[in-house]
Structure formats: structure tokens, C-alpha cells
C-alpha positions as CSV (number, residue, x, y, z in Angstrom):
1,X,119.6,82.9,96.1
2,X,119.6,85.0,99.0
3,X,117.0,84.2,101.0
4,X,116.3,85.6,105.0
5,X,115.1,88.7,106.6
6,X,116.0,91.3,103.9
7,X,113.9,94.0,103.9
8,X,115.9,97.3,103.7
9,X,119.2,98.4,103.4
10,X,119.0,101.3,105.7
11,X,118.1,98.0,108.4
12,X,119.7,94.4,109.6
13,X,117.9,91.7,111.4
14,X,121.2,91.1,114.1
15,X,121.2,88.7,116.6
16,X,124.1,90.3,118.7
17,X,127.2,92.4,118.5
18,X,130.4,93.1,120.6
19,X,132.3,96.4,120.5
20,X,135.7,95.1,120.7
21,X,137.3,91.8,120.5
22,X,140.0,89.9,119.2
23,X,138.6,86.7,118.3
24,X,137.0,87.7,115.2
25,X,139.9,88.3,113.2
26,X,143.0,89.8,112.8
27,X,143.8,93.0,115.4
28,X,140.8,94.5,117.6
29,X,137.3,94.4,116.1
30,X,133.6,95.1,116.3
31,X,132.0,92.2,115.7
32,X,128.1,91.7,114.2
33,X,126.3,88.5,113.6
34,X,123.3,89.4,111.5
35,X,119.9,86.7,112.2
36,X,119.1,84.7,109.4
37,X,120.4,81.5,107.6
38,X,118.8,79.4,104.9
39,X,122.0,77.5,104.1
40,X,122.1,76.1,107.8
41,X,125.2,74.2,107.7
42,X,125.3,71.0,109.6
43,X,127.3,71.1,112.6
44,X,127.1,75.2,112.5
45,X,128.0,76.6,116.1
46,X,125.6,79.4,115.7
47,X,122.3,77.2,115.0
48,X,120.2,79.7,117.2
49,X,120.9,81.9,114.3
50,X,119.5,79.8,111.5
51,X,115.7,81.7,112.3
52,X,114.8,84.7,110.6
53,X,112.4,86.0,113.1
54,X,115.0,86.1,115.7
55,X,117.3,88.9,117.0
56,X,116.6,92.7,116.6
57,X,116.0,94.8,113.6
58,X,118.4,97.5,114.1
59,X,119.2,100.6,111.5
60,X,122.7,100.8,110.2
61,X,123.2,104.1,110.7
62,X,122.6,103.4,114.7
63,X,125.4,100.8,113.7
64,X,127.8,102.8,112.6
65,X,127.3,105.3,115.3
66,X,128.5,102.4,117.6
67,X,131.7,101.4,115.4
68,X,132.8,105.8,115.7
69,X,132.1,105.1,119.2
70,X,134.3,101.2,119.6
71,X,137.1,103.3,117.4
72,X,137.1,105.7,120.0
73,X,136.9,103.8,123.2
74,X,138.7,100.7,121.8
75,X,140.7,101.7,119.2
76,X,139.3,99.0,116.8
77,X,140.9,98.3,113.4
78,X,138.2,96.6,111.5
79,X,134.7,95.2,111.3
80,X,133.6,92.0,111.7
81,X,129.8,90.4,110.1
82,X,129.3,87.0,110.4
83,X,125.9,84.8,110.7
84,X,123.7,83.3,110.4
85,X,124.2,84.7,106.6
86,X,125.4,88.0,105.9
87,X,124.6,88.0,102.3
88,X,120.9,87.2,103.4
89,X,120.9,90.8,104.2
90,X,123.3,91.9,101.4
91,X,122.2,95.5,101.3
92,X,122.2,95.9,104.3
93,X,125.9,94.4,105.3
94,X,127.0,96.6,102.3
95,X,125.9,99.8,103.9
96,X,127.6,99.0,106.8
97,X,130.7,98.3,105.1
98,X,130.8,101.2,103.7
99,X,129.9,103.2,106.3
100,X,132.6,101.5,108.5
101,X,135.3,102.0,105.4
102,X,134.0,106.0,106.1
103,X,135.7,105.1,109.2
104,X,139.0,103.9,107.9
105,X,137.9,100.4,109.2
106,X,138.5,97.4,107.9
107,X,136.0,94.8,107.1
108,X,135.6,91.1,107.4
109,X,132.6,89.6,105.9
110,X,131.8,85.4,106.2
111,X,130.0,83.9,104.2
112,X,128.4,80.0,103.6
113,X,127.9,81.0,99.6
114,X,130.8,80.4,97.2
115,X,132.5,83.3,95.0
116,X,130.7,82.2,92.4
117,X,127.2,82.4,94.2
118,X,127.9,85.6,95.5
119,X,128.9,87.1,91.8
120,X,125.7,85.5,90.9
121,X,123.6,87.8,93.8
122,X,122.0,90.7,93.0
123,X,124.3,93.4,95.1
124,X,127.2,90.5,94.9
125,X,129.5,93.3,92.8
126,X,128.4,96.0,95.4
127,X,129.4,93.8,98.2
128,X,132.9,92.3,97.0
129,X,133.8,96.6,96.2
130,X,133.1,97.4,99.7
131,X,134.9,94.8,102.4
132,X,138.9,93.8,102.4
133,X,138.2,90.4,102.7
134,X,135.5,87.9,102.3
135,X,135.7,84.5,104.1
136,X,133.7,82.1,101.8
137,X,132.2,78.5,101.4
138,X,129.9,76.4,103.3
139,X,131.2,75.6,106.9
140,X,132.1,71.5,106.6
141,X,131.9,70.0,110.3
142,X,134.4,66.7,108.6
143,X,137.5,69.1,107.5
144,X,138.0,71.2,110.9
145,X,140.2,74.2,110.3
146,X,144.0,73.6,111.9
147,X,146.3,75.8,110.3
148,X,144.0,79.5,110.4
149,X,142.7,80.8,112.9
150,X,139.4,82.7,112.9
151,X,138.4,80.1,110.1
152,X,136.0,77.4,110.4
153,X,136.7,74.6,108.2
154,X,139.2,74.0,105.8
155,X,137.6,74.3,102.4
156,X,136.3,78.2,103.3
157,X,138.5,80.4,101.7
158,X,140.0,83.8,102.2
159,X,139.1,86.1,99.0
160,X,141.4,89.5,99.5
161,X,139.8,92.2,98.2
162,X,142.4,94.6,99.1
163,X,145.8,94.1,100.6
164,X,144.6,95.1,103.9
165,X,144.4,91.6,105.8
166,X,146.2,89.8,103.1
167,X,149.6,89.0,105.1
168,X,149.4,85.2,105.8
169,X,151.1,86.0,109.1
170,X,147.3,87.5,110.4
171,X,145.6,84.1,109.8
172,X,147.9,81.2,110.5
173,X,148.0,79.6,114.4
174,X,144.8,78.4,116.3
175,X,142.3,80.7,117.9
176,X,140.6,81.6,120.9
177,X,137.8,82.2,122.5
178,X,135.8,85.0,124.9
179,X,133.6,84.8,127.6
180,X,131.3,87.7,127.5
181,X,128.5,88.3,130.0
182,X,125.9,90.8,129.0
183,X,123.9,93.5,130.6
184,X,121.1,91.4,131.2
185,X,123.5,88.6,133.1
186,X,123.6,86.0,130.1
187,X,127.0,84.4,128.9
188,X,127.9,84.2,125.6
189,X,130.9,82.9,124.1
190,X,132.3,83.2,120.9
191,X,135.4,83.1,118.8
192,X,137.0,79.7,117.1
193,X,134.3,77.0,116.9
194,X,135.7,74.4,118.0
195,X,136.8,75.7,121.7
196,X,133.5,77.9,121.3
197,X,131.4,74.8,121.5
198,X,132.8,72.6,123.7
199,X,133.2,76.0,126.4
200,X,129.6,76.5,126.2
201,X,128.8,72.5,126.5
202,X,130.6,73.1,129.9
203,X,129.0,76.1,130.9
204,X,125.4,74.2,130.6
205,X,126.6,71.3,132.9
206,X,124.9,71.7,136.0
């Protein structure tokens, strides 16, 4: 079932990452979206990501190097992965959590597979013992999320693995969005999907 760039768990094929923000979930966080997406839900904000060639293959250990360094300079709570599809790269993403819960960070994985489908993955155990919470389901364009922030649609659920981010308090209200320009001069925006979309529909207007 998980199909993508997997290749080693000492490696991730990740599009892009962002050493501190808040639109990602609950309290400051790094945030990584990993390359890679066979489910390639309709209506997904992150299409570009749906390639597996894309993006960069980066080590985790260089990863986690940057998360000691965002707890330093930012004083970030947590982790964030999202997609593409983490679990396409389940080794990998469970490295990482574990090296960020070395850390004493907390971690956020999404997913597009079920609970079910990810107890059915080879890893799936590994993975549900090492993040707090896993967001899950297959983002549904018709049933846009109201009541949670950070969530796409309203069918995904919220799977606590610990009691870390399990106050309803941390998820209920509407999200944001941030504007981010890179090194290299490019924009990217990110954050609830919704906003995120129709900000960067704007942004390509002439």
C-alpha cells in the first residue's frame, strides 16, 4: 500500500520545509512536506507534490540537526510532516519522529490513508508509537473543514496517540495562512487550504 519515493530510512524525498511557523498546528512548529503522493486526492492544494521525482533527497539526520537548531532559534514545540504522503516514506518519517521526540518535540503527522490502512502498513505499528497525533483520511474537496483549524476536510480525523495535543481547545477556530518568500526570491504560501489557495490564485494574477 505505500507506494512513492521510499528508498531508505536514514533519507526523505522533501519537497520543502519551514523552521518555524504557526500554521501547521497547534503552538510554534517546524514544518516538512515530504514529495510523493499516489493517493492524489482531488482538489488537493499541494498537487505539485503528487510527483515522486520532485523535491530533494535529504538525510534525516541533516533534519534533525535543523529541528535542535529551530528549538534553539525559535523555540518550536513540535514537528510538523505533511505531503504529498508521509506514509509513502514511512521509514523515513518515523526516524524523524523519533529523532524529534529525542528532542522533546512533539509531532504531527497527516495522512490521506485511514487507521486501518496504516495498521495494515508494514512500519504502520512503528509509526503510530512514535508521533502524538496522526491526522488521517483522504482530503474530501465536498466536506470543507469549518470547526478545526489546521484540518482539511471534515471526514480526516485526529487519532491522539498521546495526550500531548489532545485538548480540543488546540484545534477548534479557523486557520491561517503565511506568506513566506525564500532565499531564492520565490513565494510560497501555506497554512489552511482554503485561504492557502485562493492567496496564491491572487498572487499569480498579473
Amino acid at each position: 500500500m505505500s507506494e512513492g519515493p521510499e528508498v531508505d530510512g536514514a533519507f526523505l524525498r522533501v519537497a520543502h520545509r519551514v523552521a518555524c511557523t504557526g500554521a501547521e498546528g497547534p503552538h510554534r512548529r517546524y514544518a516538512l512536506w515530504v514529495q510523493g503522493c499516489a493517493l492524489a486526492c482531488p482538489g488537493c492544494c499541494n498537487p505539485e507534490l503528487f510527483a515522486v521525482d520532485g523535491g530533494e533527497r535529504v538525510a534525516v539526520a541533516a533534519v534533525a540537526a535543523e529541528l535542535a537548531a529551530a528549538r534553539e532559534a525559535h523555540a518550536i514545540e513540535g514537528v510538523t510532516v505533511l505531503g504529498g504522503e508521509p506514509l509513502a516514506q514511512i521509514s523515513g518519517v518515523t526516524a524523524l519522529a523519533l529523532a524529534a521526540r529525542a528532542l522533546g518535540l512533539g509531532v504531527l503527522v497527516f495522512t490521506g490513508h485511514t487507521l486501518a490502512e496504516v495498521h495494515a502498513l508494514p512500519g504502520g505499528a512503528a509509526l503510530l508509537a512514535s508521533v502524538d497525533t496522526l491526522i488521517e483520511g483522504r482530503f474530501d474537496a465536498t466536506r470543507r473543514e469549518r470547526a478545526r483549524r489546521f484540518i482539511g476536510s471534515s471526514n480526516q480525523r485526529l487519532v491522539h496517540r498521546s495526550a500531548r495535543y489532545a485538548d480540543p481547545a488546540l484545534w477548534r477556530g479557523r486557520g491561517g495562512v503565511e506568506l513566506r518568500l525564500g532565499p531564492d526570491g520565490a513565494m510560497s504560501v501555506h497554512g489552511e487550504p482554503g485561504l492557502a489557495r485562493r492567496l496564491a490564485r491572487a498572487l499569480e494574477r498579473p
